[in-house]
N, C-alpha and C positions, 0 to 999 in steps of 0.2 A: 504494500500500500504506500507506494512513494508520494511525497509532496504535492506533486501535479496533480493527485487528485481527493486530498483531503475536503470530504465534502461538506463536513459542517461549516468550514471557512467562507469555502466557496457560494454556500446555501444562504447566510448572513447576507455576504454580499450583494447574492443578487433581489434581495427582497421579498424573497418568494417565503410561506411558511415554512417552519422549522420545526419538525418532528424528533423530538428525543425519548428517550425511558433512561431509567435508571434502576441499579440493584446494587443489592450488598453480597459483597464475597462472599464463599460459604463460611461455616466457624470447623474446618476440615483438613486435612490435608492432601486432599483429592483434589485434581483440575478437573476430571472428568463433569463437576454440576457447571462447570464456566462454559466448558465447549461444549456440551448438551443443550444449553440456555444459549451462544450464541448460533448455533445451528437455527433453533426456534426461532428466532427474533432478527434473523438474518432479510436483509429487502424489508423489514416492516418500522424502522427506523433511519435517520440521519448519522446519528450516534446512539451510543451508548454509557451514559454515566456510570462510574463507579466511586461507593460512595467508598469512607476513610476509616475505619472503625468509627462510625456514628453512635450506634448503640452496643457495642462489643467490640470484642475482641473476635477477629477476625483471618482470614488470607488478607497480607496485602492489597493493598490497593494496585498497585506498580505490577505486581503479578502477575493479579487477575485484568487487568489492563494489557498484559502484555499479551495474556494467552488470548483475548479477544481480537488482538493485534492479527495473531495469528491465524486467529481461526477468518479473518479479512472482513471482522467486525469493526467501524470507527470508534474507539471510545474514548471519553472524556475521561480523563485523571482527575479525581478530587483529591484537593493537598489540602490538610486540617494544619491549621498553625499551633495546637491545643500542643500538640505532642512535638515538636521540633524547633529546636533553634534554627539563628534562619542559614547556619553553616549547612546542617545537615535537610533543610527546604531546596537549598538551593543546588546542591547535591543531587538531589532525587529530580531532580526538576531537569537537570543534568543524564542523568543518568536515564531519564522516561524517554527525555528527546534521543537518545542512541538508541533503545529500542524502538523508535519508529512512531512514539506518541505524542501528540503535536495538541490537541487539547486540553489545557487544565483549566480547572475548578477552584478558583480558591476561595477556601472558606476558615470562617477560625475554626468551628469544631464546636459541637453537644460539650456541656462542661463535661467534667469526668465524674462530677457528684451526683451527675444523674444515668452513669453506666455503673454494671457491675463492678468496674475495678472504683468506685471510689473515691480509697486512700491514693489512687495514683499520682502522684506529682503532675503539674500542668508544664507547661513553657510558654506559650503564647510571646516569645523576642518578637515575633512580626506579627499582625494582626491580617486579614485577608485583603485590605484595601495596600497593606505595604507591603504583602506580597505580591499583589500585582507590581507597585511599579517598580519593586526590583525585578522583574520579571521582564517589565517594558526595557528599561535604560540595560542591563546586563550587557555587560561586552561579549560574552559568549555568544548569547543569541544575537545582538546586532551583528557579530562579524558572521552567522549565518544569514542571516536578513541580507548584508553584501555580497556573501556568495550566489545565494540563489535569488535574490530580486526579489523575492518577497518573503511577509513575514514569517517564520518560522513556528509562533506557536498561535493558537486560537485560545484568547483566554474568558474566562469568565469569572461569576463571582453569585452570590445568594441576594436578592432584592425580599422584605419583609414586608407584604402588605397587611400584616396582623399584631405588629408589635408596635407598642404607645411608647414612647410620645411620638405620631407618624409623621411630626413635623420633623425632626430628630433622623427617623430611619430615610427620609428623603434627603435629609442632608447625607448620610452616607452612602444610598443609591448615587448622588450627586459624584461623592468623593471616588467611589468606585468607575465611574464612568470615566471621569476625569482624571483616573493611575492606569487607565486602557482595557477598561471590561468590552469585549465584544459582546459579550450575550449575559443575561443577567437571570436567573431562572427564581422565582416564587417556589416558595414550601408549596405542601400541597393547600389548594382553594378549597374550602367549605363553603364560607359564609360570602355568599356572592355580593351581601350587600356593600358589608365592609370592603371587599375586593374591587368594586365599581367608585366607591367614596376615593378612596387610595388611588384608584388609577386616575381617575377626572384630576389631582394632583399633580398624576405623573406628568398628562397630555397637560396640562397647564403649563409647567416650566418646561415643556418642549425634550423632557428625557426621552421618550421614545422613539424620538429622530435621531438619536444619538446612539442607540446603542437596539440590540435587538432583546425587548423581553419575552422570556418562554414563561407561560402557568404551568405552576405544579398539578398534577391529578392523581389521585390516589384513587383506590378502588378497595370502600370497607364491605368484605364477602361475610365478616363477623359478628351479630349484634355486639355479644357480649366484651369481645376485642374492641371493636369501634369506641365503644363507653370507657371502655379503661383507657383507650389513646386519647381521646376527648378531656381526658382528666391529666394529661403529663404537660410538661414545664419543657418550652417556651409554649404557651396554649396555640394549640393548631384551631381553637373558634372553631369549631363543628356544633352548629343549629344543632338543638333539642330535635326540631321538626324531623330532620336527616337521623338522628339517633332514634327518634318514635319511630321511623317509615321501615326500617331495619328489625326494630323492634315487633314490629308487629306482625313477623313472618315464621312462623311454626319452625316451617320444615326448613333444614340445612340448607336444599337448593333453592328453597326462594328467595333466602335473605340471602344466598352469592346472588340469585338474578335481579333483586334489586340493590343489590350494589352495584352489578355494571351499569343497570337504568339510570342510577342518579349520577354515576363518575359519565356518562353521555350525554345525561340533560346538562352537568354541566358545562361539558366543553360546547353545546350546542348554542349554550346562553355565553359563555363567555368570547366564541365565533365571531358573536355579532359585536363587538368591543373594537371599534376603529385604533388600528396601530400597534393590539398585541399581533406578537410575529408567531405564535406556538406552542407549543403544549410538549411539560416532559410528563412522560406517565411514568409511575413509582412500578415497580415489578418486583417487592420484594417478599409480600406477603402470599401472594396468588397469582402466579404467572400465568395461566391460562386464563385467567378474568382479566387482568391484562393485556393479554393477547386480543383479548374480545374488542376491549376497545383499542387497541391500536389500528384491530381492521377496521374501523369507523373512519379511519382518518387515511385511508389507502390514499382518496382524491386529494391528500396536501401533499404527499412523498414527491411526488411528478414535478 
């Protein structure tokens, strides 16, 4: 998969929608569920996120990015600033681009108080906005950028349309855009109200033209799971309404089919949103209700 045809880059540029998903490495030592997963998910995405140890301990990230490399999946590298000083960020970041990986993610990272480890120590020397712009200025990658005439990596960064003060998290959409985020991806959307308040912000100072944003979409197939995730810290805002309609489904397969129903009404309703570029779908709980809605979205790939 050489540079000439790195298509999320190229996808940004030209305007057109931008289709992503995203997964968490296994917690295994087996590659086999990476290239089983991108076999499945192969033509029904742009890229492929992967997340950082988010909520565990995991395969790396670098990895399982590389085996997707291979399997001639595009994936996005997520680099957490939570766990690394920016010696060993900028290392890995280093070290991705020689395996053939050309988009990264950066984000600070889930604190560690709210995964199983803890007592882990944190690091946090760069934060995800100053990991972009070492990322930007870096003489390694500029003197790639000179070789090959363009730029070398595709970066991106996390946009929060559910976290207060949202005057506050606009300022750092701001700062983010402005250290060279290409593409800026939203947690997953629930509460479309707050989502529509938040953007009418963004399309007011003209972020949108600046940079490409993707919505998050998640797909809850669990009532009982759904309600416990509704309740964790930074709050993902999932409506009651969305937790009753879940709720009120007997059997196993109808509260999965009305979870693809509502993860579709909402990208349906969020479609209509003049200037969003895209939708990443979260793939980590239910790949195959996943899959359901990525084929909804077959007419943006093209």
């Amino acid at each position: 998969m050489p540079e000439e045809t790195m298509t999320l880059q190229k996808r940004i540029a030209s305007g057109k929608p931008v289709i992503i998903a995203e997964i968490a490495p296994p917690r295994s030592l087996d590659a086999e569920p990476i290239r089983s997963l991108a076999k499945k998910i192969a033509g029904k995405v742009h890229a492929l996120g992967v997340s950082d140890n988010r909520d565990s301990i995991r395969m790396s990230a670098i990895a399982a990015a590389s085996i997707l490399y291979d399997e001639k999946v595009e994936p996005i590298l997520h680099m957490a600033t939570r766990d690394r000083n920016r010696i060993a960020l900028l290392s890995d970041c280093i070290g991705a681009h020689a395996l053939g990986i050309r988009n990264i993610l950066c984000t600070s990272g889930t604190h560690q108080s709210l995964l199983p480890v803890e007592d882990a120590k944190n690091v946090f020397d760069y934060d995800a906005t100053l990991l972009l712009r070492e990322l930007v200025k870096n003489p390694v990658f500029i003197n790639g950028f000179a070789h090959t005439g363009h730029p070398t990596l595709c970066l991106g960064a996390v946009a929060s349309p559910i976290a207060d003060p949202m005057e506050l998290q606009l300022l750092r959409v701001e700062q983010k855009i402005s250290a060279g985020a290409n593409f800026l991806v939203t947690p997953p959307v629930f509460d479309l109200a707050r989502f529509e308040l938040w953007w009418k912000e963004v399309t007011a100072r003209g972020l949108h033209k600046k940079t490409a944003f993707i919505a998050g979409i998640k797909v809850l197939t669990d009532a009982a799971e759904a309600a416990e995730y509704a309740k964790k810290r930074p709050i993902p805002m999932v409506p009651d309404a969305l937790l009753s309609r879940l709720a009120s489904k007997s059997a196993v397969s109808d509260v999965r089919r009305e979870g693809i129903a509502i993860a579709k009404e909402t990208i349906d309703r969020l479609s209509g949103i003049d200037g969003l570029r895209g939708f990443e779908i979260v793939c980590e709980d239910d790949l195959d209700a996943a899959l359901a809605v990525l084929d909804g979205l077959k007419s943006q790939l093209g």
